[in-house]
ROLUMFI-534007 format. One line per 2 residues: number of its first residue (from 1); their letters; for each residue x, y, z of C-alpha. Coordinates in steps of 0.5 Angstrom, whole numbers, plus 500, padded with zeros to 3 digits. Example, Ala and Ser with C-alpha at 12.3 -4.5 7.8 and 13.67 -1.06 7.14 Angstrom:
BEGIN
1 = AS = 525/491/516 ~ 527/498/514
//
This chain:
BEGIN
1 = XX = 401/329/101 ~ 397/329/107
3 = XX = 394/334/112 ~ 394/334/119
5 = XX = 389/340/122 ~ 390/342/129
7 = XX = 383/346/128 ~ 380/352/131
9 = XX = 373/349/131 ~ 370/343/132
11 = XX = 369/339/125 ~ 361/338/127
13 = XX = 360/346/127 ~ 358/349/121
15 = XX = 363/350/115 ~ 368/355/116
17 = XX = 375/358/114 ~ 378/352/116
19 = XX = 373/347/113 ~ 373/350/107
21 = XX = 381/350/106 ~ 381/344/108
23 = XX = 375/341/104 ~ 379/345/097
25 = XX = 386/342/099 ~ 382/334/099
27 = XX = 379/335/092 ~ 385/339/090
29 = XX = 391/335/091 ~ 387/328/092
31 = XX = 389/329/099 ~ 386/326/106
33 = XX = 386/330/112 ~ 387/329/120
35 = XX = 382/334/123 ~ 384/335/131
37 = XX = 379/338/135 ~ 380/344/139
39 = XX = 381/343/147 ~ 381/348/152
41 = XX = 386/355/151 ~ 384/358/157
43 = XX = 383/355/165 ~ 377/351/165
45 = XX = 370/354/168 ~ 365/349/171
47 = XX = 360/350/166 ~ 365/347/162
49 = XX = 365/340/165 ~ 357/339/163
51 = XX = 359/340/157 ~ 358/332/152
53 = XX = 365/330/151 ~ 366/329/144
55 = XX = 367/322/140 ~ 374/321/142
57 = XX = 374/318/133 ~ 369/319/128
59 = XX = 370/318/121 ~ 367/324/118
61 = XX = 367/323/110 ~ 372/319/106
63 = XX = 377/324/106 ~ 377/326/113
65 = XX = 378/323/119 ~ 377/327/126
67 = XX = 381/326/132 ~ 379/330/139
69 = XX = 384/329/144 ~ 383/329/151
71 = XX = 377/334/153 ~ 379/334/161
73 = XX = 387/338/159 ~ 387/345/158
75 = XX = 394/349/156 ~ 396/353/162
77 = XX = 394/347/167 ~ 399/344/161
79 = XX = 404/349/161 ~ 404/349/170
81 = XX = 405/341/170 ~ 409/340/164
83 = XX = 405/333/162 ~ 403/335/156
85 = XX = 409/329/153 ~ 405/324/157
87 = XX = 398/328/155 ~ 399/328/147
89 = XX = 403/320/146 ~ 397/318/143
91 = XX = 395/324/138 ~ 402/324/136
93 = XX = 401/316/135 ~ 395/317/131
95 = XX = 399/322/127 ~ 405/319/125
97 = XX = 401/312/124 ~ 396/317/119
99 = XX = 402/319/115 ~ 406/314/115
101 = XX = 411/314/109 ~ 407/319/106
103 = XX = 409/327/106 ~ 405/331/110
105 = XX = 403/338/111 ~ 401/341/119
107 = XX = 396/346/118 ~ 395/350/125
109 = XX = 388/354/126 ~ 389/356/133
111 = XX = 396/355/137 ~ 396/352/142
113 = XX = 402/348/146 ~ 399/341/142
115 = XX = 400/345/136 ~ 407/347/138
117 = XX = 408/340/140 ~ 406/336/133
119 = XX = 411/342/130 ~ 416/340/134
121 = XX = 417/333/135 ~ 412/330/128
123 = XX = 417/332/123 ~ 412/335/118
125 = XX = 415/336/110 ~ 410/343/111
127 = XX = 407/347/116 ~ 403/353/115
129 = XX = 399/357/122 ~ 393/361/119
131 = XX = 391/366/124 ~ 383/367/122
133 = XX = 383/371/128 ~ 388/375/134
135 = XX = 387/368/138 ~ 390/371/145
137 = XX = 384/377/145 ~ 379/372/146
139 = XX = 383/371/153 ~ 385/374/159
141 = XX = 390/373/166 ~ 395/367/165
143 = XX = 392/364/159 ~ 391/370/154
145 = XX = 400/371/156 ~ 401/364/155
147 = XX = 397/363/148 ~ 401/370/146
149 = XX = 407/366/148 ~ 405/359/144
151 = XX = 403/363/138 ~ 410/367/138
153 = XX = 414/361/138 ~ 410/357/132
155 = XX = 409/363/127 ~ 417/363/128
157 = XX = 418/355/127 ~ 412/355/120
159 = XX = 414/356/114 ~ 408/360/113
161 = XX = 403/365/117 ~ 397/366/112
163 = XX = 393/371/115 ~ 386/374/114
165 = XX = 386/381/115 ~ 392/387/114
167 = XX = 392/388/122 ~ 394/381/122
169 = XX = 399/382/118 ~ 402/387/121
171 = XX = 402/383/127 ~ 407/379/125
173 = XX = 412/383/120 ~ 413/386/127
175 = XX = 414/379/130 ~ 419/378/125
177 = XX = 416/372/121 ~ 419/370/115
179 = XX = 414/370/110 ~ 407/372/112
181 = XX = 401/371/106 ~ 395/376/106
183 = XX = 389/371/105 ~ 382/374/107
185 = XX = 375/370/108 ~ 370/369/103
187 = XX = 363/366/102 ~ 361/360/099
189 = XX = 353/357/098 ~ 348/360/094
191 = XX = 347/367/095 ~ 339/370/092
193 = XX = 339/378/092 ~ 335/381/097
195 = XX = 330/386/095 ~ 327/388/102
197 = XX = 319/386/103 ~ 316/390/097
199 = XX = 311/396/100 ~ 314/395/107
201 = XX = 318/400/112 ~ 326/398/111
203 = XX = 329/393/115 ~ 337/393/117
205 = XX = 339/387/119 ~ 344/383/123
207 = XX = 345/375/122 ~ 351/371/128
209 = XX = 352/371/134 ~ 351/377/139
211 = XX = 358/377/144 ~ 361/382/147
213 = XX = 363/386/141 ~ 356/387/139
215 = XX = 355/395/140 ~ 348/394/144
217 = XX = 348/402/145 ~ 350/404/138
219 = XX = 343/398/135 ~ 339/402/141
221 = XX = 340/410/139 ~ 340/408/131
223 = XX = 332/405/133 ~ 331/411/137
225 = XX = 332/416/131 ~ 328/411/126
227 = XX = 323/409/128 ~ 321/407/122
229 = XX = 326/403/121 ~ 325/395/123
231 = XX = 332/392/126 ~ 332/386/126
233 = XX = 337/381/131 ~ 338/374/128
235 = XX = 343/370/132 ~ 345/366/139
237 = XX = 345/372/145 ~ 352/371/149
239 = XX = 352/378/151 ~ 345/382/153
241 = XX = 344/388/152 ~ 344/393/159
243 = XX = 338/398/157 ~ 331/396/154
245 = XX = 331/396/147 ~ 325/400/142
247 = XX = 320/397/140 ~ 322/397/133
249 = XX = 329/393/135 ~ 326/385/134
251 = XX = 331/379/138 ~ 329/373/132
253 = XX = 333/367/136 ~ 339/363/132
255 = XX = 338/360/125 ~ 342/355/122
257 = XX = 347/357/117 ~ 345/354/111
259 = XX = 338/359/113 ~ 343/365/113
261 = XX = 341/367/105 ~ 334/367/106
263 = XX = 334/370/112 ~ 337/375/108
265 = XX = 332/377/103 ~ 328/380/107
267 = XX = 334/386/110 ~ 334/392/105
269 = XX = 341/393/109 ~ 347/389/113
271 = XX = 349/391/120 ~ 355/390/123
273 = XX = 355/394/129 ~ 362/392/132
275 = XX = 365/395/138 ~ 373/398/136
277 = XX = 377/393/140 ~ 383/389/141
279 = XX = 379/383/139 ~ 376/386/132
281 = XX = 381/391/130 ~ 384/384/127
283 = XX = 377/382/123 ~ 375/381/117
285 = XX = 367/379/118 ~ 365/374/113
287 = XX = 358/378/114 ~ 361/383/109
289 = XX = 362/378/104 ~ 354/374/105
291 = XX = 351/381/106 ~ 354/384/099
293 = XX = 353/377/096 ~ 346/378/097
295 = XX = 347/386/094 ~ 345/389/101
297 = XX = 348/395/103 ~ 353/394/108
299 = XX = 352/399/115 ~ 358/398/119
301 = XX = 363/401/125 ~ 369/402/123
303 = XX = 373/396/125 ~ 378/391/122
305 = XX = 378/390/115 ~ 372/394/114
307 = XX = 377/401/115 ~ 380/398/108
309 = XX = 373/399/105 ~ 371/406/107
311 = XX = 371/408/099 ~ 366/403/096
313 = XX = 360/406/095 ~ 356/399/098
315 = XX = 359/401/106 ~ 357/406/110
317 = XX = 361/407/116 ~ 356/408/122
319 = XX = 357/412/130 ~ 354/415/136
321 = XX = 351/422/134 ~ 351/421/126
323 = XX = 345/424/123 ~ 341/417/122
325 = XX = 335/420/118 ~ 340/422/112
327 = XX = 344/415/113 ~ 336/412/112
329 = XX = 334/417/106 ~ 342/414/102
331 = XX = 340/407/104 ~ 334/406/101
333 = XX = 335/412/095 ~ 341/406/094
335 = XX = 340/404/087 ~ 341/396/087
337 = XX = 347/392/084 ~ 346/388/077
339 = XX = 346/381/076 ~ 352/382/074
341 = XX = 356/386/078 ~ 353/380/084
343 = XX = 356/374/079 ~ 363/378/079
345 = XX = 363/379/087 ~ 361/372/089
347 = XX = 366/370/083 ~ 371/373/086
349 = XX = 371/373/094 ~ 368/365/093
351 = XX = 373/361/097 ~ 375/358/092
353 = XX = 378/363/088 ~ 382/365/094
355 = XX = 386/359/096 ~ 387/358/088
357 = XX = 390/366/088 ~ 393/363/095
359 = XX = 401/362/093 ~ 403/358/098
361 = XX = 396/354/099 ~ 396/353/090
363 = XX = 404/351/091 ~ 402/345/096
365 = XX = 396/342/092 ~ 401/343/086
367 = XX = 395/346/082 ~ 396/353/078
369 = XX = 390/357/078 ~ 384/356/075
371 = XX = 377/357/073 ~ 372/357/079
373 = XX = 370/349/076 ~ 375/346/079
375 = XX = 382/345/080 ~ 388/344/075
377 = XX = 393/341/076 ~ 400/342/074
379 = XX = 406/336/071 ~ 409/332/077
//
């Protein structure tokens, strides 16, 4: 079998969900996948266009070949002008050539009127939407509605939604979806436990990027009520803060992905300060899974996911007006996971465990499941 993938991200950036997925299916069902990168959801802004246009081919690895379709078209101007069967004839060539004769699975990461388009005329033996996230709140205006619109009618053509958090899953029994699989995110790497500088004053850390769902105000009390305390703000600042911060709030600039875990040995806790919004109350943040698999104490809002985790003992739920000097004392008075209880963890949020417990994904790789070793395949 082969995977064509109308990817949410592009190929180059660092490895996420579908990078993972995708990288799992290869090795598991001795498969080669297509990845198409993602193009314009939304009207196009003028800072788009000094973008660097991406390669229109690049062969990534043996296994997986990236497609970017044409980088100058977005789906509202698409859906206006209705050219969107002239604009993707020859991604729908490079499909079909790549599948040629072969059965093939349409794995969609985002929907989009290219996505609808392949689901409709490419005949594909399988198709799967995995929603990683409530895609149409990252719009507004004309294209979060149409975006909403497309997401409709792809969820009601696949064979199956995975989904990555109960918010989600929610949204699409209400849709009316046939079958919809519960598939939350995980970890992957190497994961050192953090014990904090020995000797120093705790540090409550944060690691990704700073957007509009970044609670600046929440960050700004907490560091006024313990100033004891270091935060330290590792990531890219989309959104700045509006008021001046503490003295004790340090702004340390982006690091890159492979940096993340020892970055984190120096935290004695993990923030996720998340406002409660459209767009986060369907996150499930894969910080959680890096900030437990390091053995940090995890300080979040109540958001998404994190509501369904408010009885282990690791999460402490964070708000405006709370007493901080009491969260502080719990904190660092927290006594530290075993090694054990860290191998268990890591085992069993990896990404593997969670595509090989997948009943739809471990059905298309033909696989059963499996030690985290490798994958075992099943009679053909």
């Amino acid at each position: 079998m082969r995977l064509v993938c109308v990817a949410p991200v592009p190929y180059s950036s660092f490895a996420q969900r579908p990078h993972q997925m995708v990288a799992w299916f290869n090795e598991c069902a001795n498969s080669r996948t297509l990845w198409i990168n993602p193009y314009p959801g939304r009207l196009p802004r003028v800072s788009d266009f000094k973008r660097p246009r991406p390669q229109a081919h690049q062969h990534a690895d043996g296994q997986v070949e990236v497609l970017s379709p044409p980088h100058w078209v977005a789906d509202p101007l698409l859906a206006a002008s209705g050219a969107g069967r002239v604009v993707w004839r020859g991604t729908l060539k490079r499909v079909r050539s790549f599948v040629e004769g072969r059965r093939w699975l349409l794995l969609i990461g985002r929907p989009s009127l290219l996505a609808l388009h392949l689901l409709r005329t490419a005949s594909p033996n399988v198709s799967v939407y995995d929603a990683m996230d409530d895609f149409p709140e990252f719009y507004s205006g004309l294209s979060r509605a149409l975006s909403r619109s497309v997401e409709r009618r792809i969820a009601s053509r696949v064979q199956t939604v995975l989904v990555s958090s109960s918010a989600l899953r929610q949204k699409f029994d209400r849709l009316g979806v046939a079958e919809v699989e519960l598939l939350r995110n995980g970890l992957d790497g190497e994961w050192p436990q953090a014990r904090g500088a020995s000797g120093a004053p705790p540090v409550f850390g944060y690691v990704g990027t700073i957007g509009p769902w970044f609670d600046w105000a929440l960050i700004n009390e907490m560091a006024q009520s313990l100033p004891d305390v270091r935060f330290e703000i590792i990531g890219p600042i989309v959104t700045p803060p509006t008021a001046p911060l503490p003295d004790n709030v340090h702004l340390a600039g982006e690091c890159i992905h492979q940096e993340v875990p020892n970055k984190l040995l120096g935290f004695t806790a993990g923030l996720i300060p998340f406002a409660a919004n459209s767009l986060t109350e369907a996150v499930d943040p894969i910080k959680y899974y890096e900030y437990r698999a390091a053995g940090l104490p995890v300080l979040s809002t109540a958001f998404g996911e994190m509501r369904q985790r408010t009885a282990e003992p690791a999460v402490h739920l964070i708000r405006g007006g709370m007493d901080f000097p009491d969260l502080r004392k719990r904190v660092v008075a927290q006594p530290p996971n075993s090694t054990d209880e860290l191998a268990r963890f890591r085992q069993e949020n990896a990404w593997r465990s969670r595509f090989e417990e997948s009943r739809f994904l471990s059905a298309q790789a033909a696989i059963q499941p499996s030690a985290a070793t490798g994958c075992s395949h099943s009679p053909r």
